[in-house]
C-alpha positions in Angstrom: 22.2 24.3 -65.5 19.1 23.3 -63.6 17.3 26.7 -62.2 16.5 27.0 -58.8 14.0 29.3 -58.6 11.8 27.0 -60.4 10.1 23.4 -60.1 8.2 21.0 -62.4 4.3 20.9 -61.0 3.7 17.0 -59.9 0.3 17.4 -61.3 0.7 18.9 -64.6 4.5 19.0 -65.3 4.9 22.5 -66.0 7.7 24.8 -65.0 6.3 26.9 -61.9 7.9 29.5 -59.2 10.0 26.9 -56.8 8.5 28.3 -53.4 4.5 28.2 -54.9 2.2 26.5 -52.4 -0.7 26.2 -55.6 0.1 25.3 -59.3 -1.1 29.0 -60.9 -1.5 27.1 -64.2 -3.5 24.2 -63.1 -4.3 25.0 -59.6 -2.9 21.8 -57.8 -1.6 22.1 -54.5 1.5 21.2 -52.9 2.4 19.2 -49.6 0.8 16.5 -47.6 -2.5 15.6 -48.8 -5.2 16.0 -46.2 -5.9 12.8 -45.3 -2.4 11.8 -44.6 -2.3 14.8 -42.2 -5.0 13.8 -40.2 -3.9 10.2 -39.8 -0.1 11.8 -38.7 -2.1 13.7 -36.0 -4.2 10.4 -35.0 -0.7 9.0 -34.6 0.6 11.4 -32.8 -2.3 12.0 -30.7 -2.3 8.2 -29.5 1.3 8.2 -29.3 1.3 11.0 -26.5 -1.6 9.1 -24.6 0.1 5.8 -24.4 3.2 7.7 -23.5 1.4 9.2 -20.6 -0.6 6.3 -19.4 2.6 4.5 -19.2 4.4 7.8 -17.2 1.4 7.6 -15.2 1.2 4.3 -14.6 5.1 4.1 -13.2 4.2 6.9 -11.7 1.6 5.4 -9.2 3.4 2.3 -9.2 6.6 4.4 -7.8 4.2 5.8 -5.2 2.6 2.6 -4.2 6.2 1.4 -3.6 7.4 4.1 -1.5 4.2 3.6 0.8 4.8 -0.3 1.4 8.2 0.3 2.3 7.0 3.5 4.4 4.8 1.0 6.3 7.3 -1.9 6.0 9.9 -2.7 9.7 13.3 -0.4 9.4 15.3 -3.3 9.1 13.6 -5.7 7.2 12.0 -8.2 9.9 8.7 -10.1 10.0 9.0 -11.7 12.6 9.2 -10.6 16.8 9.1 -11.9 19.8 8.6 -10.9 23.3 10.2 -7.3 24.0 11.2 -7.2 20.5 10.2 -3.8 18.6 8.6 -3.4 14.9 9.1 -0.1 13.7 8.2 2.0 10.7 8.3 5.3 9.4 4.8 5.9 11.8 4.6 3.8 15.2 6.6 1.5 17.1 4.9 -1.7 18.4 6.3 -3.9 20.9 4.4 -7.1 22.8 5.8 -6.4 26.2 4.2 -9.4 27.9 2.5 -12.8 27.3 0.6 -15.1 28.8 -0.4 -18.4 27.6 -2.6 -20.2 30.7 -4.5 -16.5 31.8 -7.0 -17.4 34.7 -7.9 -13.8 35.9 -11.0 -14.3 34.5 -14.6 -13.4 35.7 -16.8 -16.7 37.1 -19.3 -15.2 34.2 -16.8 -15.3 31.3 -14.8 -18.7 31.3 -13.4 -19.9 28.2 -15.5 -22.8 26.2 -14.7 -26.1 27.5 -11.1 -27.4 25.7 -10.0 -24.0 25.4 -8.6 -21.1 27.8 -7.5 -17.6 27.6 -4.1 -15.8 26.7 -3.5 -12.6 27.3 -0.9 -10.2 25.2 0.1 -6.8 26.8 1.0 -4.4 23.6 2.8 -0.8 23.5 2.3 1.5 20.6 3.8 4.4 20.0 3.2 7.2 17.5 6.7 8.6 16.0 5.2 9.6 12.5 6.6 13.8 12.8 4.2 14.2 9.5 0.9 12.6 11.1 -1.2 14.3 13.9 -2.8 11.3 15.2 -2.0 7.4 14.5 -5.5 5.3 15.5 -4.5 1.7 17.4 -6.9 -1.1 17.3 -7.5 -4.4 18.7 -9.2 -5.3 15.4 -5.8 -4.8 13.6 -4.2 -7.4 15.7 -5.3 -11.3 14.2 -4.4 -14.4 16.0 -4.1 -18.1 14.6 -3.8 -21.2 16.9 -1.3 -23.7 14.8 -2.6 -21.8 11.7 -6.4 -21.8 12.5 -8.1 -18.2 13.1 -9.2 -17.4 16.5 -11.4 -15.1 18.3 -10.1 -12.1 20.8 -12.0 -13.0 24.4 -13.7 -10.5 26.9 -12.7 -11.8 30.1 -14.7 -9.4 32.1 -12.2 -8.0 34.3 -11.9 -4.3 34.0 -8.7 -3.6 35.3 -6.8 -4.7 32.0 -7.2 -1.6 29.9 -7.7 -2.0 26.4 -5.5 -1.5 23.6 -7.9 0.8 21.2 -7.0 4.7 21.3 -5.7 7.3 19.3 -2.5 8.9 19.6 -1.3 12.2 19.1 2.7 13.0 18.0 4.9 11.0 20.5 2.4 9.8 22.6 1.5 6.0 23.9 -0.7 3.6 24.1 -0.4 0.7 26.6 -3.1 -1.7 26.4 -4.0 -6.0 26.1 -5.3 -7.8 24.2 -7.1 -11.4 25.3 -7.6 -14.5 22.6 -9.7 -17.9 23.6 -7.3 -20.5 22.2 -7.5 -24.5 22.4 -5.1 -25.7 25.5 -3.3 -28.0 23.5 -2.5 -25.2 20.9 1.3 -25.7 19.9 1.8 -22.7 17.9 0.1 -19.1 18.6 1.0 -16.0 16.4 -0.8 -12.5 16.2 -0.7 -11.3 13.1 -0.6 -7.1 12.6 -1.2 -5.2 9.3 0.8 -1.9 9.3 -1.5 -0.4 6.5 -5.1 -1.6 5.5 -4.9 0.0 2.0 -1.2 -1.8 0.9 -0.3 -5.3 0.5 2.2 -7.6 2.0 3.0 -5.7 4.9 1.8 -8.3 7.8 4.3 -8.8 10.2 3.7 -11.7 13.3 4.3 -11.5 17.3 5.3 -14.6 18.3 3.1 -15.8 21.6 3.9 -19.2 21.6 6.2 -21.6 19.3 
């Protein structure tokens, strides 16, 4: 019957106590040799960094997610018109009036010849219950003529307020915005960004179809 208490040594074959760490007759050890330890460690090591990079990396993809759809309309539309309101999780926008042949203009700022003025009236509101102030520029509203960029306009007439401010919780900004567009322009759309930092966001206010 085969003894428990003992085991052959691999290194010289004799009979030696079953739990000894070190052959006492020839001095070879027992377990793992060193190098194979190391290189389970190296494994292990790299195992638990591409595990993290990859946590991490959902992780801030996760984040970046929530924030475009943080920034993105409540109900899913691109697209609005006249009176029609975007809303996120931060500010309400709504072009409250338009138009497309403005002539309210000072004798020292008339449009280039072929072109004229429009002018877009804008309301922004600051709803965010997290965020002290929301900031509301002119430079965040982009208009295209049938698909080519144009220029906002200074029409030198002071008693159209612009729309630049910042708001505090729940308060409003009512401001306009002028563009010099071609008179035969067909098509004119202001584009907005909601956030800077994320992509495919942009949303249009339709002027003119």
């Amino acid at each position: 019957m085969k003894n428990k208490n003992v085991k052959i040594c691999k290194h010289c074959k004799e009979e030696i106590a079953a739990d000894a760490k070190r052959c006492p007759k020839c001095g070879g050890k027992f377990g793992l040799p060193g190098w194979l330890k190391v290189l389970i460690i190296i494994f292990i090591i790299i195992f638990c960094v591409v595990g993290c990079m990859s946590s991490c990396g959902k992780a801030v993809d996760d984040a970046v997610e929530e924030t475009k759809n943080e920034y993105k309309d409540k109900n899913g539309k691109t697209s609005f018109k006249v009176n029609e309101t975007f809303e996120n999780k931060y500010e309400k926008i709504t072009m409250t009036e338009v138009n497309t042949n403005f002539t309210d203009y000072s004798e020292y700022s008339k449009p280039s010849k072929g072109n004229k003025y429009i002018l877009v009236k804008f309301e922004v509101e600051n709803i965010n219950s997290d965020k002290d102030e929301l900031y509301v520029s002119t430079l965040s509203f982009n208009a295209s003529a049938d698909g080519v960029a144009v220029d906002s306009a200074y029409v030198g007439n002071d008693k159209y307020k612009d729309l630049s401010a910042t708001l505090g919780k729940g308060k409003k900004a009512i401001g306009y915005i002028f563009y010099e567009v071609p008179t035969d322009a067909k098509k004119i759309v202001i584009d907005y960004n909601a956030e800077f930092w994320t992509d495919g966001n942009s949303i249009e206010f339709i002027v003119q179809e």
